[in-house]
C-alpha positions as CSV (number, residue, x, y, z in Angstrom):
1,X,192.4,133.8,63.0
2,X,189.8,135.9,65.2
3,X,189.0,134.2,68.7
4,X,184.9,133.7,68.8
5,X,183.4,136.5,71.4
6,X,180.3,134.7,71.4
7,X,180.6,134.0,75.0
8,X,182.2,136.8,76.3
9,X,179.2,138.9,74.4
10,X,176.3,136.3,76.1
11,X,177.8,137.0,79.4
12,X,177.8,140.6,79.0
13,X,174.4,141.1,77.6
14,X,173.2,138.7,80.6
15,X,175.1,141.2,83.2
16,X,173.6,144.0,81.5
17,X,170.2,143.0,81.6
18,X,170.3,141.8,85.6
19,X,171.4,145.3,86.0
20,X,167.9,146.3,84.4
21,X,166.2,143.7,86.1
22,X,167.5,145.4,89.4
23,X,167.2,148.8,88.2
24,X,163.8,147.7,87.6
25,X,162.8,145.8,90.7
26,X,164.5,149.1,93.3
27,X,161.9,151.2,91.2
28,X,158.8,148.9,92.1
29,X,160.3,149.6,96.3
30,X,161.0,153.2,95.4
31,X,157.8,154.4,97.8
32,X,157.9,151.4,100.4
33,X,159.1,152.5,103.6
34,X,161.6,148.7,103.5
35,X,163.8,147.8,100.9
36,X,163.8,143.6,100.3
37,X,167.8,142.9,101.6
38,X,170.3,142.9,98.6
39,X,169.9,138.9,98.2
40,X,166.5,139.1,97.7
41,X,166.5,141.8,95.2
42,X,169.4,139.7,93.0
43,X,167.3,136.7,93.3
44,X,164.5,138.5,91.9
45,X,166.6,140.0,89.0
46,X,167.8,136.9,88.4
47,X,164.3,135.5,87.7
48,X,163.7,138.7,85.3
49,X,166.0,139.1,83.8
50,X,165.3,137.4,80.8
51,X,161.6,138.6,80.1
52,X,161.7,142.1,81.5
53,X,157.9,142.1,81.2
54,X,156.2,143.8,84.1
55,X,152.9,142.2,84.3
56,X,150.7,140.7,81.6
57,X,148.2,143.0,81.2
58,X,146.8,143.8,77.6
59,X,149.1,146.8,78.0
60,X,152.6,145.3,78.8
61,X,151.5,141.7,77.0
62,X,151.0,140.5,73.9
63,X,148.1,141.8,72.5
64,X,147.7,138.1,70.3
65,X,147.2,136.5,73.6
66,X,144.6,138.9,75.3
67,X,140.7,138.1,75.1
68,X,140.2,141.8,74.2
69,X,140.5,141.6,70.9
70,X,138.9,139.6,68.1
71,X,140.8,136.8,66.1
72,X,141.1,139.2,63.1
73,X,142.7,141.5,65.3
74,X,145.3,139.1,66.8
75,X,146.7,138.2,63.2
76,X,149.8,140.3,62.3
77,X,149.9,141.6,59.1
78,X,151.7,139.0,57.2
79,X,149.1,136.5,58.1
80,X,146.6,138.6,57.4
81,X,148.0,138.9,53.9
82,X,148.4,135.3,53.6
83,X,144.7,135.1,54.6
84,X,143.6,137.4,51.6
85,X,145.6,135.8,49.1
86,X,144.7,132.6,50.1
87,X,140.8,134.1,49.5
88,X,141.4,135.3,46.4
89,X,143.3,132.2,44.9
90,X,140.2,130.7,46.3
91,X,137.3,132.7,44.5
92,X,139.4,132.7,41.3
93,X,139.6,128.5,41.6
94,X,135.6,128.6,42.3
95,X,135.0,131.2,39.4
96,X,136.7,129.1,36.8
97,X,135.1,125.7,38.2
């Protein structure tokens, strides 16, 4: 019988992923003349490290949630098919009525 690596793989995508998360954070201080102390750059990883999203700019966000684009635009493309289908099965109910 194989032994479940679920854990052992959680815990190692977690540790790989604060090591982003610092990666990350040292590049944001790369031009400062101080670097935060070591806690304070873990602590900060730690809060990352799970959404590794810089800021949430229309650029680094998601687009669906910006007010820069219209509500056709936000729709991905299988709702947008959904929404034409459902328009056709519509004008082919109100063309036989």
């Amino acid at each position: 019988m194989e032994k479940n690596r679920k854990r052992a793989l959680r815990r190692f995508h977690d540790e790989r992923m604060l090591h982003r998360a610092k990666e990350m954070i040292l590049d944001w201080y790369r031009w400062d003349q101080t670097l935060p102390d070591p806690e304070e750059i873990y602590q900060q990883a730690r809060r990352r490290r799970d959404d590794m999203c810089a800021c949430s700019c229309s650029g680094c966000g998601n687009q669906r949630h910006t007010g820069w684009n219209s509500l056709r635009d936000r729709l991905t493309i299988p709702e947008k098919r959904a929404e034409d289908s459902f328009k056709d099965q519509l004008e082919d109910f109100l063309a036989l009525g």
